[in-house]
C-alpha positions as CSV (number, residue, x, y, z in Angstrom):
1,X,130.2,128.2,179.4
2,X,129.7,124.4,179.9
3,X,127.8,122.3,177.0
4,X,125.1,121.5,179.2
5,X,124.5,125.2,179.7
6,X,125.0,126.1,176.2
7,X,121.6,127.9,176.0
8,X,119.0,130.3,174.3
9,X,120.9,133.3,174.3
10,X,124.2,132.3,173.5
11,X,125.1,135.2,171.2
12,X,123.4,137.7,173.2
13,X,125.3,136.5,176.0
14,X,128.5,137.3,173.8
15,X,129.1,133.0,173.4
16,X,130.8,132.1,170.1
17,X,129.0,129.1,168.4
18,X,130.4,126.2,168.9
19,X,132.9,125.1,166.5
20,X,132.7,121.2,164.5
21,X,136.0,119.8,166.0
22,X,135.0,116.5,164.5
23,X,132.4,116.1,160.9
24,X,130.1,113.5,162.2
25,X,129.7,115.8,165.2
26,X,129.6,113.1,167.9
27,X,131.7,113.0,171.1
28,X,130.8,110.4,173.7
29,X,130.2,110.9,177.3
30,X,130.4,112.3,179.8
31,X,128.3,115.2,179.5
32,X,127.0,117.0,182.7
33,X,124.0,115.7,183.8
34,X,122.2,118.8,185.1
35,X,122.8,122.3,183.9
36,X,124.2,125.2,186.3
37,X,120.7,127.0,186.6
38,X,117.4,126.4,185.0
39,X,117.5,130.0,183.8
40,X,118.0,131.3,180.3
41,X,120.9,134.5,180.6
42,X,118.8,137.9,180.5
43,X,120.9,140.3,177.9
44,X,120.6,143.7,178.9
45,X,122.8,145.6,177.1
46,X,124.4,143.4,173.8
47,X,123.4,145.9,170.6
48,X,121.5,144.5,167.9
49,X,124.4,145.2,165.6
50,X,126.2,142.8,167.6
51,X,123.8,140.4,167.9
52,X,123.0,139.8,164.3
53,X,126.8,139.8,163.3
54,X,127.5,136.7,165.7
55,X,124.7,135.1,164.6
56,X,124.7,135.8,160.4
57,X,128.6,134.7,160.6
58,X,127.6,131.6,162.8
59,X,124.6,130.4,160.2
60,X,127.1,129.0,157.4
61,X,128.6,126.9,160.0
62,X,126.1,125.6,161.4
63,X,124.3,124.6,158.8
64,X,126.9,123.1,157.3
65,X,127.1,120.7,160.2
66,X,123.6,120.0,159.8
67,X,124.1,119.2,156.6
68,X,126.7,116.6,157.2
69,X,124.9,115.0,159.5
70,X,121.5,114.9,157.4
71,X,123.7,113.3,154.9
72,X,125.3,111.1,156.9
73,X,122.1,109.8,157.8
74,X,119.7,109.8,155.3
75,X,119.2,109.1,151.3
76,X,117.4,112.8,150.6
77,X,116.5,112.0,147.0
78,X,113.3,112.9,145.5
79,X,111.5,109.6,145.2
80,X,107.9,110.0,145.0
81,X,105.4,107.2,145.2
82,X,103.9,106.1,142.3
83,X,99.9,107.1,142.8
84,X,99.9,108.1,146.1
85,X,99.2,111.6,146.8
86,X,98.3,114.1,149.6
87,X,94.9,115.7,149.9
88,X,95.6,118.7,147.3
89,X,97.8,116.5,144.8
90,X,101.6,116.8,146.7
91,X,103.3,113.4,146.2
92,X,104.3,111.3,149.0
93,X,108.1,110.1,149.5
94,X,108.7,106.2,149.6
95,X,111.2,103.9,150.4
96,X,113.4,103.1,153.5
97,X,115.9,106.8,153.5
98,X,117.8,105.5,156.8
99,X,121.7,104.2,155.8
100,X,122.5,101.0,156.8
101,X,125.4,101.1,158.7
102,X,128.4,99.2,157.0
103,X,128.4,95.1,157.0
104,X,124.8,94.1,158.1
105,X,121.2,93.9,156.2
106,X,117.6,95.4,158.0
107,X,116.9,91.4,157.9
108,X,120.1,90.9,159.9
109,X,119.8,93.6,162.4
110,X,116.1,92.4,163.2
111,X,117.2,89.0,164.3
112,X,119.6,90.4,167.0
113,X,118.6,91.4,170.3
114,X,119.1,95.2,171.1
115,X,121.8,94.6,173.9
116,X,123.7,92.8,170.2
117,X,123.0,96.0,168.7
118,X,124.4,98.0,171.0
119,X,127.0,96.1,171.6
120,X,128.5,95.8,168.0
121,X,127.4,99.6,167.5
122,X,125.6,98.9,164.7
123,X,121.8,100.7,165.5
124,X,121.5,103.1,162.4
125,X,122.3,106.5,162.7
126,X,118.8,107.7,161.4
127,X,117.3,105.9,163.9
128,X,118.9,108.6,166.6
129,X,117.1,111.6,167.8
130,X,117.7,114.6,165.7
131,X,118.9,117.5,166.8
132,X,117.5,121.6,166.2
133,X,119.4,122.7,163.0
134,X,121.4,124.6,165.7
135,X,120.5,122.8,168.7
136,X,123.2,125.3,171.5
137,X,120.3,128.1,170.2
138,X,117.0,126.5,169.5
139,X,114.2,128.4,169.2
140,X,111.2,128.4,166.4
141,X,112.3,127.5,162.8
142,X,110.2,127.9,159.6
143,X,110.3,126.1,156.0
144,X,111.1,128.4,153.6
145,X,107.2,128.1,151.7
146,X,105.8,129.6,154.9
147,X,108.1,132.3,155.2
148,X,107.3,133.3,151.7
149,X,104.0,133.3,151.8
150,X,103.8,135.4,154.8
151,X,106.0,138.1,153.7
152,X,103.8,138.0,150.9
153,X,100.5,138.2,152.5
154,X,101.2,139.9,155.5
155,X,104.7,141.9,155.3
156,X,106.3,140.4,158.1
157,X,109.5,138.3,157.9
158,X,110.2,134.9,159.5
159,X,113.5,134.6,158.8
160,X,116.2,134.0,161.1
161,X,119.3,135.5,160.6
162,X,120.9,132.4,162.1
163,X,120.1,129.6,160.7
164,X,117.7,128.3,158.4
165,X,114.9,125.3,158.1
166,X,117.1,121.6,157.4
167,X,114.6,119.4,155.8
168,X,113.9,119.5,151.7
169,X,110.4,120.3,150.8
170,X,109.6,116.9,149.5
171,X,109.8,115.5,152.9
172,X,107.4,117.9,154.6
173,X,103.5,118.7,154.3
174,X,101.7,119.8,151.8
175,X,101.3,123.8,151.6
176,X,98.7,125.4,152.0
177,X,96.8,122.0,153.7
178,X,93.6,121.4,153.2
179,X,90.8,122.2,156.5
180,X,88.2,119.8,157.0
181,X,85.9,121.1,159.6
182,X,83.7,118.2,161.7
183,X,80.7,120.7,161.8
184,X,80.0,121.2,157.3
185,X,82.2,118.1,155.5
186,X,80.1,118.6,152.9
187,X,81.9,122.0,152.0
188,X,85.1,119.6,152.0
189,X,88.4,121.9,151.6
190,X,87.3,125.0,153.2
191,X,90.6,126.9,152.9
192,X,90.0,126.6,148.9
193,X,93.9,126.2,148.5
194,X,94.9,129.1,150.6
195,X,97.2,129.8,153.4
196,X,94.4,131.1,156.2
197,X,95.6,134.0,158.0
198,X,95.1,137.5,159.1
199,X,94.4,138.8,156.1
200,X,92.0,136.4,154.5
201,X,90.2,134.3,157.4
202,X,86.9,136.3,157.8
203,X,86.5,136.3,154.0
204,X,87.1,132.6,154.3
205,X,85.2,131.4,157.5
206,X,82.8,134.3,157.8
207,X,79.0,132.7,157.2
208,X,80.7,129.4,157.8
209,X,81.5,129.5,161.5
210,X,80.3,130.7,164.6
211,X,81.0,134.7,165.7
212,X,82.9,132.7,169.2
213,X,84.5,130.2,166.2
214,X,85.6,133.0,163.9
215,X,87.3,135.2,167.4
216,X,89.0,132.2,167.8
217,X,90.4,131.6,164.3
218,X,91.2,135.4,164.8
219,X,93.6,134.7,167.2
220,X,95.1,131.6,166.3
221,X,96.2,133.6,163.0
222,X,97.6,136.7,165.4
223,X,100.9,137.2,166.0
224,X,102.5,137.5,169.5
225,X,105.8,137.6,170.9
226,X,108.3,134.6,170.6
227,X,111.3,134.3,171.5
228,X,113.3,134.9,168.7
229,X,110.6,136.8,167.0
230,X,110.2,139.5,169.3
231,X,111.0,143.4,169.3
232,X,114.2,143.4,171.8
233,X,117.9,143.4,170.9
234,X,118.1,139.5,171.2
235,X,115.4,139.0,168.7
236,X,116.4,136.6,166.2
237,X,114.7,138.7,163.0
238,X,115.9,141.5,161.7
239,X,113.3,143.6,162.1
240,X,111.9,143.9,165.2
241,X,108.8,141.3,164.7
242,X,105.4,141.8,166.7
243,X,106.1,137.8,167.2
244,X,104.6,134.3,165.6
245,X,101.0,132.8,165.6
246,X,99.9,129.4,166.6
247,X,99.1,128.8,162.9
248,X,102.8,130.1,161.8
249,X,103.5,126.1,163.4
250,X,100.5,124.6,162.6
251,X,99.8,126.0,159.3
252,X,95.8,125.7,158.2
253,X,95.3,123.9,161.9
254,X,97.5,121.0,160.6
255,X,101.3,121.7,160.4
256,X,103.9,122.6,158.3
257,X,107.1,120.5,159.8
258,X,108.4,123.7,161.3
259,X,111.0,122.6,164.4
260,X,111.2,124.3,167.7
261,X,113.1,122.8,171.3
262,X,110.4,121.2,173.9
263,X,110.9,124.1,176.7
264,X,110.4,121.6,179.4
265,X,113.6,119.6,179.8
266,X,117.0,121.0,181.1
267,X,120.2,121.3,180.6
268,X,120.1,122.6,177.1
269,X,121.6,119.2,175.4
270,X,118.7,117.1,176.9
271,X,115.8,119.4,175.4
272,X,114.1,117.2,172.3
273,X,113.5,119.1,168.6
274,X,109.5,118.6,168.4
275,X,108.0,118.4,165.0
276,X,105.3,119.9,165.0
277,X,102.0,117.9,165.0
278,X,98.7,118.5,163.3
279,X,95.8,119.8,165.2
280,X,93.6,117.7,162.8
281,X,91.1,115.3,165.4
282,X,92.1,117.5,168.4
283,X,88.1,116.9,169.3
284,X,88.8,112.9,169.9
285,X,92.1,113.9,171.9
286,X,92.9,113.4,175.5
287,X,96.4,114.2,175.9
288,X,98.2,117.3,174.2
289,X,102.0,117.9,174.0
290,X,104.2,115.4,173.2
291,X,105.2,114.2,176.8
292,X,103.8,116.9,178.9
293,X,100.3,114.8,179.6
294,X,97.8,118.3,179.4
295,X,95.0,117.0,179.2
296,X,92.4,119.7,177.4
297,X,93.5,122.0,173.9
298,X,92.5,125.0,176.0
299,X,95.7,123.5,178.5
300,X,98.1,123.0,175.6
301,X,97.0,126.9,173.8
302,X,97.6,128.3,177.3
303,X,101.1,126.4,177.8
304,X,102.1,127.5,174.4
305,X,101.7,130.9,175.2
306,X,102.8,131.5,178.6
307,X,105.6,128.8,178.4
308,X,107.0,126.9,175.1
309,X,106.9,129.9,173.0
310,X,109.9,131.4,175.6
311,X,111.6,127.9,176.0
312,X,109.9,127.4,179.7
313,X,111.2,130.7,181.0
314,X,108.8,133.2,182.5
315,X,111.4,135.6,182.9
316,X,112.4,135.9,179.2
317,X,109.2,136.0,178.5
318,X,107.9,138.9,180.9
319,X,111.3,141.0,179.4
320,X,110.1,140.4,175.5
321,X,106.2,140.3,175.9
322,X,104.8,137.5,177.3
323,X,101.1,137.2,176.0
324,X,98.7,136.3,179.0
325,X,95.3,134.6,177.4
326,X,92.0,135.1,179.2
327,X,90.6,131.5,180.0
328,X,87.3,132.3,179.3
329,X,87.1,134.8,176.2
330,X,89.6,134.1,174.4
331,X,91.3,130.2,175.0
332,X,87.6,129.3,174.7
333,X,87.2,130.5,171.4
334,X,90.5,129.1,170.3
335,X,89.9,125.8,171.7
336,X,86.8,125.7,169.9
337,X,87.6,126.7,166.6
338,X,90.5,123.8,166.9
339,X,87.9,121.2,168.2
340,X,86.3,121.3,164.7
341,X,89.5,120.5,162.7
342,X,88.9,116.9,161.0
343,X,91.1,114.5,159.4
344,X,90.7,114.1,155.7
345,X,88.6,111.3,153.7
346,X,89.3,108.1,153.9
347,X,87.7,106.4,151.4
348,X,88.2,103.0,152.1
349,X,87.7,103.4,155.9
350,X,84.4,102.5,157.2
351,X,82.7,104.0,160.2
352,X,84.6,101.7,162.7
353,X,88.0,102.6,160.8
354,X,88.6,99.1,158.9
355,X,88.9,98.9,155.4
356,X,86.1,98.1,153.0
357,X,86.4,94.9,151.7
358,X,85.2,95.9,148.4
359,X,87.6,99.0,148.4
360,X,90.9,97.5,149.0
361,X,93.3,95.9,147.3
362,X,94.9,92.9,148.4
363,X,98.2,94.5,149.4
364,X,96.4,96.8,151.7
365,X,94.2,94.1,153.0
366,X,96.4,91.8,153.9
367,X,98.3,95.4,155.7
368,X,95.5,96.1,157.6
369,X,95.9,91.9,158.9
370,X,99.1,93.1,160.0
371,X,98.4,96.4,161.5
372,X,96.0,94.6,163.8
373,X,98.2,91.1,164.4
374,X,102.2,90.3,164.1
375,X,103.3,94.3,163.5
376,X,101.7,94.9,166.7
377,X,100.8,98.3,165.5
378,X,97.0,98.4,166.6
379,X,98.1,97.7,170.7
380,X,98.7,101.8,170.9
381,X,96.7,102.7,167.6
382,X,93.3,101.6,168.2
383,X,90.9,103.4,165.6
384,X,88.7,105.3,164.4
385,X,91.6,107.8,166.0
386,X,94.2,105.1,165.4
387,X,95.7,106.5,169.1
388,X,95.1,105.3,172.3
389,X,95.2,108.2,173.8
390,X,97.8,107.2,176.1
391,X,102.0,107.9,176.9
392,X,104.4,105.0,175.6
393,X,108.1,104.7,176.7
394,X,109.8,102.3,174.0
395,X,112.9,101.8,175.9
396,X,114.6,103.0,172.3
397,X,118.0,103.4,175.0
398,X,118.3,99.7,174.7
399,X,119.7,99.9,171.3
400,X,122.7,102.5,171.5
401,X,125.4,104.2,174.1
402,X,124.6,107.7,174.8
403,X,125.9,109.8,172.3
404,X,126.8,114.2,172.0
405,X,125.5,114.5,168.0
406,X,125.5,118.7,167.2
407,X,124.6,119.7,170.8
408,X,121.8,117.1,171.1
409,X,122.1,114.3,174.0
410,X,120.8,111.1,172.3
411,X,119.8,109.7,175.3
412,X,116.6,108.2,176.9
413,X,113.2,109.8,175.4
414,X,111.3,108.6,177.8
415,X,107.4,108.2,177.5
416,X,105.7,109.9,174.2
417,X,102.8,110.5,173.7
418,X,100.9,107.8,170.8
419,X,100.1,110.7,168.0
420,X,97.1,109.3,166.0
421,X,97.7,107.7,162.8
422,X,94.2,109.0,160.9
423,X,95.5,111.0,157.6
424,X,99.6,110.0,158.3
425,X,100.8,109.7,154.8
426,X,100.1,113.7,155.2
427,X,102.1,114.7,158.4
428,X,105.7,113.5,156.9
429,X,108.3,113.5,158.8
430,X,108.0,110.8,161.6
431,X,108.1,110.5,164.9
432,X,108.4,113.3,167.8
433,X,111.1,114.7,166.4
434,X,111.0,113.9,162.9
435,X,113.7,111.6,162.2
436,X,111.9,109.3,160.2
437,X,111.7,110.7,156.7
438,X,109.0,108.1,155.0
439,X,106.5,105.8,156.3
440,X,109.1,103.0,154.9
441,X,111.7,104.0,157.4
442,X,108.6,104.4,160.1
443,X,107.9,100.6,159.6
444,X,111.5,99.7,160.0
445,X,112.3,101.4,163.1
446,X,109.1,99.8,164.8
447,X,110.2,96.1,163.2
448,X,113.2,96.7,165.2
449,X,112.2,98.3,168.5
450,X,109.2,95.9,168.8
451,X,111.1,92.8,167.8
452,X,108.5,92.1,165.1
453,X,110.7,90.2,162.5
454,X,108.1,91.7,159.3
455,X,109.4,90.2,156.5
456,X,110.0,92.7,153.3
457,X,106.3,91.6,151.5
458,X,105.1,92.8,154.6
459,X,106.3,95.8,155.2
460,X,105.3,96.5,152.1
461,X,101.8,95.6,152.7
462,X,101.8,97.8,155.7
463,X,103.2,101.0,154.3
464,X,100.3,100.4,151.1
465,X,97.5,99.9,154.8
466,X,98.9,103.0,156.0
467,X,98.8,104.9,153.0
468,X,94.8,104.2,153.2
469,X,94.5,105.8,156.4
């Protein structure tokens, strides 16, 4: 089996994992442009037992390479910000965690054109996608929080036996997240700090909500199968698992940082990890998925379901339980209890989405001048939404030679979709697929890719402007 058809079921299929010939994990091209079939393997008669030994012996291994290459990449330190918190009191991480590569400065590397970049190899390695923890499998991955608190509520495990969740906790969301609803924001946190699921969302959101709101909430916290979380041999669980719920991803309708592989790309080594993005302000959204362009949240819950959650593969997904939704009892619903998900306060924000004179410091103010002028930031964020609602292809290709990094083609991305920046310093990490750790490094990539030249007083003053949003 080639790398670019190094897919889903490679242990099922009786493939060894792939083995870490060199520690930084790259190898350059060429790698096969198109895979041998679109198709994930069907296993039909690999045992369990068999299964789950491949895989548990794999797991060390692979994360070990993961490892290497977080570290490689990144300064992981615990380095709060002074002051600045999330809604429920988790601190935010600050400063620039992307390594410089050796013999240049950020100041240096912004006065040179990309093709000088490319050239002299020097674009940082941070600044490159980032692959699944084991990018060959894919499939859904869950921070360790969530998988606690789940076994603890509900009894059921979301563990893989394979691998494991790759980011520290200080990088990622604060858990459980507050819900803001757009119809009662005078009840403020409606969650009242706890993780909303099957067993606690009527005593939460009963009297709150609508009977068509609550059925909706009712199955955004059901589980269904998945493909790894399933009840056939190839499972990924050791149990077999009556699946995953949309808010197992998007934890309290906002998200938790749990990875997954986009389903819609082929070969394998072209899909794109996706961090996944909060549902918060779905209601002023026009396009859902992060480069598939659906264009209403009852679209994206029915894609999810019949298509991502089995990596884009009906046939996998009639073998281990594909879940078909009816459009009009029970999408609805879902779609509406979603539409009433709202961003938290911003204090200093008035109702056009500037900052209130009175309210902001200088730092920030002189930000928000930069949001809206030389960082160029406003041209896709426009607020209130601070989105656009449109797809952006930054060209990011112009900066680096393809690259093989742990099973992941650092290639082209292509056009994304401009997530909205309302509530950011709460959706760590950055980006589509969460290679930017802090809002720091977020502000350095886009100095670079949009040629902005920010000086460091001003990206300073931008990171405090965003912090306000």
């Amino acid at each position: 089996m080639g790398a670019a058809t190094a897919v889903i079921l490679a242990f099922s299929a009786g493939a060894q994992a792939p083995t870490q010939d060199k520690p930084k994990g790259q190898v350059k091209l060429p790698v096969p442009q198109r895979g041998e079939t679109s198709f994930i393997p069907v296993a039909t008669d690999t045992s369990f037992d068999e299964i789950h030994k491949r895989g548990a012996e794999a797991r060390p291994k692979m994360m070990q390479r993961q490892r290497t290459l977080l570290q490689e990449r990144y300064n992981l330190s615990n380095q709060p910000v002074k002051g600045v918190t999330m809604t429920r009191g988790k601190p935010v991480q600050g400063g620039v965690r992307v390594k410089l590569p050796s013999g240049v400065t950020w100041d240096e590397l912004a006065q040179m054109a990309p093709a000088e970049i490319r050239q002299k190899k020097v674009w940082p390695k941070g600044f490159l996608p980032l692959p699944h923890p084991f990018h060959e499998e894919g499939g859904m991955v869950f921070p360790t929080f969530h998988i606690q608190e789940i076994r603890r509520q509900e009894g059921r495990d979301l563990e893989r036996f394979d691998l494991e969740f790759d980011l520290a906790d200080h990088f990622l969301p604060e858990f459980p997240p507050a819900i803001f609803l757009t119809t009662r924001p005078d009840l403020g946190d409606v969650s009242k700090g706890e993780l909303v699921t099957t067993q606690n969302f009527y005593r939460l959101f009963n009297g709150i909500i609508t009977p068509k709101q609550l059925n909706g909430l009712r199955l955004l916290v059901s589980q269904f199968p998945q493909q790894q979380f399933n009840q056939t041999n190839d499972r990924r669980s050791m149990k077999p698992s009556a699946g995953v719920s949309c808010f197992d991803c998007h934890a309290n309708g906002h998200t938790n940082a749990s990875t997954h592989l986009v389903g819609d790309i082929r070969p394998q080594a072209f899909r794109k990890r996706i961090d996944t993005p909060s549902l918060r302000g779905v209601h002023n959204q026009r396009l859902f998925g992060s480069q598939r362009a659906l264009k209403t949240v009852e679209d994206f819950t029915e894609f999810e379901q019949r298509g991502a959650y089995f990596d884009g593969d009906p046939v996998v997904a009639t073998k281990k339980g594909q879940n078909i939704l009816e459009r009009g009892g029970q999408v609805q619903d879902m779609a509406e209890f979603q539409e009433m998900l709202d961003f938290p306060p911003a204090p200093k924000l008035d109702v056009f989405g500037r900052l209130v004179p009175t309210l902001a410091s200088e730092s920030e103010t002189r930000g928000e001048k930069l949001f809206f002028g030389k960082g160029r930031c406003a041209e896709c964020h426009t607020p209130p939404l601070f989105s656009d609602n449109m797809m952006h292809d930054l060209k990011v290709e112009r900066f680096y030679e393809p690259v093989l990094i742990n099973g992941r083609m650092a290639a082209m991305d292509g056009p994304i979709k401009t997530f909205p920046l309302r509530g950011i310093k709460e959706t760590p990490p950055y980006l589509h697929d969460g290679r930017l750790l802090t809002l720091d490094d977020t502000v350095e990539y886009f100095n670079l890719v949009l040629g902005t030249r920010l000086t460091e007083s001003e990206k300073k003053d931008l990171v405090a402007y965003l912090y306000t949003l």
